[in-house]
N, C-alpha and C positions, 0 to 999 in steps of 0.2 A: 535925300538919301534913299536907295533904292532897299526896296524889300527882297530876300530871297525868296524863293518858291518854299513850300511847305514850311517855313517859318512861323512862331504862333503873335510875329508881331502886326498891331493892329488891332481896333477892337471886334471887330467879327470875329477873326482866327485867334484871340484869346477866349470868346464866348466858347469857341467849337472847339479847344485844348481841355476847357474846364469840363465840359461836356462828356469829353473821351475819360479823362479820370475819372469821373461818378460814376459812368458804364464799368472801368475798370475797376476799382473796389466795393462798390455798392453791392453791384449784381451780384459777384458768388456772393456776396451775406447776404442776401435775402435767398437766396437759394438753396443757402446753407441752412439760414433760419427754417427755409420752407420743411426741409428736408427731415430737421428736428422735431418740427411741428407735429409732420408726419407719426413719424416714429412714437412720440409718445403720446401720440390719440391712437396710433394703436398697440401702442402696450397696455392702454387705461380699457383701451375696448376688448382687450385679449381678458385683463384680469379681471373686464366686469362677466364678459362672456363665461371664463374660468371657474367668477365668484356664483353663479348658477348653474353649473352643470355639476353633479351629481354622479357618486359614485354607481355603478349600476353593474357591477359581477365582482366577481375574487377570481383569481387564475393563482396558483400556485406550480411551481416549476422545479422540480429535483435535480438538479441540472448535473449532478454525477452519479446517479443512480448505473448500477452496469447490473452484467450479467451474474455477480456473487450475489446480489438481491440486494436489500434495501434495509435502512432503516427506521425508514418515517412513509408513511403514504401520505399523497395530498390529501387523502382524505380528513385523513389525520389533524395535519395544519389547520384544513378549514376548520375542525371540531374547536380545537385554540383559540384559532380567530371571534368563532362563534361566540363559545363560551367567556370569552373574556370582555369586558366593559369597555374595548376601544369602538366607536361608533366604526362601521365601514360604508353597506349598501345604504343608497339614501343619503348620505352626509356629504357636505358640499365639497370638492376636490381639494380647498383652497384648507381646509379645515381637517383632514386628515392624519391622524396622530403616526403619520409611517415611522419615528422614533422607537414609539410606544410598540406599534407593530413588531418591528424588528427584535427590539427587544425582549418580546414575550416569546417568539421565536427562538431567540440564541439562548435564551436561558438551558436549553436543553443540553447536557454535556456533548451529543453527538453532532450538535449543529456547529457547524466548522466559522459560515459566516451566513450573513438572513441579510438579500437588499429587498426592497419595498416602495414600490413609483405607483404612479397612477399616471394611464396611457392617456394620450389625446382624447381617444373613445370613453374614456369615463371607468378604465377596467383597472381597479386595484392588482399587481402584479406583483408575485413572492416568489425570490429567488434561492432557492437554499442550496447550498453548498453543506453536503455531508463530511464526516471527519470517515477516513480509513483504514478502519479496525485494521488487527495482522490475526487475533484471536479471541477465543471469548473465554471466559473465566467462571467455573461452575465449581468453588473452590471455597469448603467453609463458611458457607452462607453467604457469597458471592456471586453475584448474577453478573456480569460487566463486563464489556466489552475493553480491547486498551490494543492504544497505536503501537507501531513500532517506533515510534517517538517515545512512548513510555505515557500515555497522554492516556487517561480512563475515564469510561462514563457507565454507568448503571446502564442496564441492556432496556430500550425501548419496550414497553408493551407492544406486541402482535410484531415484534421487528424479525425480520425471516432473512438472516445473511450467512452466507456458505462459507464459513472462517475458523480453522482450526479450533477445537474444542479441547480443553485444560481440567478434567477434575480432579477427585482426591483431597488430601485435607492437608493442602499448601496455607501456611500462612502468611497472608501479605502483609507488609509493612505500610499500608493504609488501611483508614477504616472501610466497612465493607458497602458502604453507600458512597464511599468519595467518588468526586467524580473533578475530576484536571490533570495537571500532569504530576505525577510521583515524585520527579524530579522536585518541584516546588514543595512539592509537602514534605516530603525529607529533607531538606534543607531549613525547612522552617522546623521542623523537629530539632537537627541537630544546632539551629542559634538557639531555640531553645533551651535546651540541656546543657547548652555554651554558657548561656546567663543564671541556670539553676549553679552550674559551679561556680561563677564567678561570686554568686551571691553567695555561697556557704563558706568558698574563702574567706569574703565581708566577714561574716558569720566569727571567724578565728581570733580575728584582731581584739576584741576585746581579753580573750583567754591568751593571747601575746603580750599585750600590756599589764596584763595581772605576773605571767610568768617570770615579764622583766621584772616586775617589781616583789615579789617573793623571792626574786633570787638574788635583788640587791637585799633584801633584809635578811635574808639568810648569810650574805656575807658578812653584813654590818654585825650579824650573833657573830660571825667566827672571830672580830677581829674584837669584840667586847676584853677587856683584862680590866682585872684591878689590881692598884700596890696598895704597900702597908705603909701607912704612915711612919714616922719617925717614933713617934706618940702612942702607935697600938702596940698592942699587945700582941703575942704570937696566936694566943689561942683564940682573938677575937679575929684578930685575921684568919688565921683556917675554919671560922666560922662563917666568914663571908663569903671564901672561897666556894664552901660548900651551897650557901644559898646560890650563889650565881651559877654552879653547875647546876642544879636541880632547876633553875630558870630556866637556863640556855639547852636541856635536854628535854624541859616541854615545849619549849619554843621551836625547835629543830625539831621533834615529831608534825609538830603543829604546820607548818612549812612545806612539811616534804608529804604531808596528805593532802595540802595542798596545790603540791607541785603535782601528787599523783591523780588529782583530780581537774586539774587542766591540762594535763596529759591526757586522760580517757576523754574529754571533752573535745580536744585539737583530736585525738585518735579517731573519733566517734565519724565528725565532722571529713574527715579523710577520706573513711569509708564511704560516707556517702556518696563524695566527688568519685569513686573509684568505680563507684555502684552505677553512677551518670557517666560516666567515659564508655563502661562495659556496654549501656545502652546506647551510647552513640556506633561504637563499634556494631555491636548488631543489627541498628540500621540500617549503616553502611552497607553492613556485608549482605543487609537484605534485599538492599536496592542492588546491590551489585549483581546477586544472585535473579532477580527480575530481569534486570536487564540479560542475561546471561541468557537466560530461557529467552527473553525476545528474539533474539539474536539465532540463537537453535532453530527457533519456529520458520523464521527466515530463511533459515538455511535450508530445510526441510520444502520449504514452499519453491523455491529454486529451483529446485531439484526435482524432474518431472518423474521420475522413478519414488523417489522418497514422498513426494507429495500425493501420489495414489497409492502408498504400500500405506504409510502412516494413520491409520483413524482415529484413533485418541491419545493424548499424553495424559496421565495419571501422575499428579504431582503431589509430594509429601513432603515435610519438614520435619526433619532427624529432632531426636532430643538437643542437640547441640544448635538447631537452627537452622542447619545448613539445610538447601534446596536437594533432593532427590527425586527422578522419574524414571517411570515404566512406558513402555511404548506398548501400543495395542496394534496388531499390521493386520492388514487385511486377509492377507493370506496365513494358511494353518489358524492352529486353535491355541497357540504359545503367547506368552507375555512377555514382553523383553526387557530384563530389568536391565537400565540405562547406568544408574547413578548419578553422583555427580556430573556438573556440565563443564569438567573441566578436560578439554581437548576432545572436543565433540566428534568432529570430523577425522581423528585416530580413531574411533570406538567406530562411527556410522562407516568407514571405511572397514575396519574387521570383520562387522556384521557382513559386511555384503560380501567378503571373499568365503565366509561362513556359507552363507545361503547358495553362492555359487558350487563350492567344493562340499558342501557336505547335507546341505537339506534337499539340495535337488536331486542326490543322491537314496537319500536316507527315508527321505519325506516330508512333505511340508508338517503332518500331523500326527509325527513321533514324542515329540517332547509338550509340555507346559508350559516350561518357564524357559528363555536363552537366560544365560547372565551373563553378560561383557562387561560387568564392571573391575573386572582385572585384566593387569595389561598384559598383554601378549595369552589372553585367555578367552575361552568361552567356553562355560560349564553348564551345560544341560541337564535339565531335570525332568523326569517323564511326569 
């Protein structure tokens, strides 16, 4: 029987068939293997290299800092870093608390977000991302800055930023060191005041279950009678008549002071809930009124005329709570009582047809006070 050409029969041309197969899967594995090898002799040589090198500077980076100024200097941070117990210069790279870093960092209400790496060169590396004030608040013993998010932080020491300024004796609906967003803390105020009434309701239920049951035994007196036997007497029966009236007239006093004392009880309890609603209300309308003036300020800053006529807003809170402001304008020597911020842009629109037809007339430093807070008005006072 003849052999074909390249056929693996015979035993030579199966020695050199088996041959070609080992070549064929052997090799990439050990190539493979080699390959791996590689690799993690030097990953173990990277992190023993890594596990001795040594931090050796701080770089700190404001990375949105502009031209309205600033609220942190790097200097600053470094003073942080310093004074706080995380190890930096000198500590092994491998060993760096950048968690810890970051953290100590964002604690600051103004810091938006804080990243923290250590370069190749051994250079601890702090990235701060500042938050962007709309205004700052000098309000009732208020130092504070706050987004036009509604987002507030206590105003940095030595912090220098060019952002609309708010005084006067506005009261806020936080406290005057808070520092997050409004929004979350009024919110947490009003579940709170949700569950004060939910609990005073609780409260009632007892003085419910007393009322039903006074008033079943006030029925059970009414339905009380007694007959005469066959056997009495007429006079000893209108003797008993009379004792069960004179019963059933202290017992029916006795009931209905009672009655009129789980009455003021549930009444008392009422109040109260009415007293937490009124509070939730004023919240509301205090945050509303906040956001209201953000929203103004904004508009204000828009507006390349309004944002260099305007230099102070001067804000107050009526007896009733509601928000009220005076505007301070650069030009003349008048105060412009604003009022309420309701339909802003009608009033900042009257002013300026004012200023056009009759101060550029008249004079910018005729009057002290404008007052536009009536409509279709504006009353001048010298």
């Amino acid at each position: 029987m003849e052999e074909r050409p390249g056929s693996c029969s015979g035993r030579p041309k199966k020695e050199r068939c088996s041959l070609n197969r080992c070549f064929r899967y052997v090799l990439p594995t050990l190539l493979w293997a080699a390959v791996a090898g590689y690799l993690a002799a030097a990953g173990i040589a990277a992190r023993r290299a890594r596990a001795v090198r040594t931090v050796s500077s701080v770089a700190v980076d404001v990375v949105d800092s502009t031209s309205r100024g600033h609220l942190v200097s790097t200097m600053r941070v470094r003073e942080w870093i310093a004074g706080s117990r995380i190890p930096t210069i000198g500590t092994a790279v491998d060993t760096v608390d950048l968690t810890g870093v970051e953290a100590l960092i964002a604690r600051n209400g103004f810091v938006k977000e804080a990243v923290a790496y250590v370069t190749r060169g051994g250079e601890l590396h702090v990235e701060i991302s500042q938050r962007e004030p709309l205004l700052r608040l000098l309000t009732d013993g208020v130092n504070s800055y706050i987004t036009s998010e509604g987002y507030m932080f206590v105003a940095p020491r030595a912090s220098s930023l060019y952002v609309p300024v708010v005084t006067g004796s506005y009261r806020l609906p936080v406290p005057a060191d808070y520092a997050g967003d409004v929004r979350v803390y009024i919110a947490g105020q009003i579940e709170e005041i949700e569950r004060r009434i939910v609990a005073l309701e609780k409260e009632k239920y007892p003085f419910y279950r007393r009322e039903i049951e006074n008033d079943r035994r006030l029925d059970e007196l009414r339905r009380r009678r007694i007959k005469r036997g066959w056997w009495e007497k007429a006079r000893d029966f209108e003797r008993r008549v009379e004792e069960l009236r004179q019963e059933k007239a202290l017992l029916r006093r006795s009931y209905r002071y009672e009655a009129r004392v789980i009455q003021e009880e549930i009444d008392r309890l009422t109040r109260e809930q009415e007293t937490e609603r009124d509070r939730q209300k004023k919240l509301e309308k205090s945050y509303e009124d906040l956001m209201k003036l953000l929203t103004f300020v904004e508009t204000l800053e828009k507006d390349a005329f309004w944002r260099s006529e305007v230099v102070q807003i001067i804000a107050r809170s009526t007896p009733g709570g509601a928000l009220e402001i005076d505007l301070v304008p650069r030009s003349g020597r008048h105060t412009i009582r604003f009022g309420r911020l309701e339909e802003p842009q009608r009033k900042l629109d009257k002013l300026m047809r004012f200023y056009r037809g009759g101060l550029s007339r008249i004079g910018w430093d005729e009057y002290r006070t404008i007052d536009i807070r009536y409509k279709d008005q504006v009353v001048c006072r010298k």
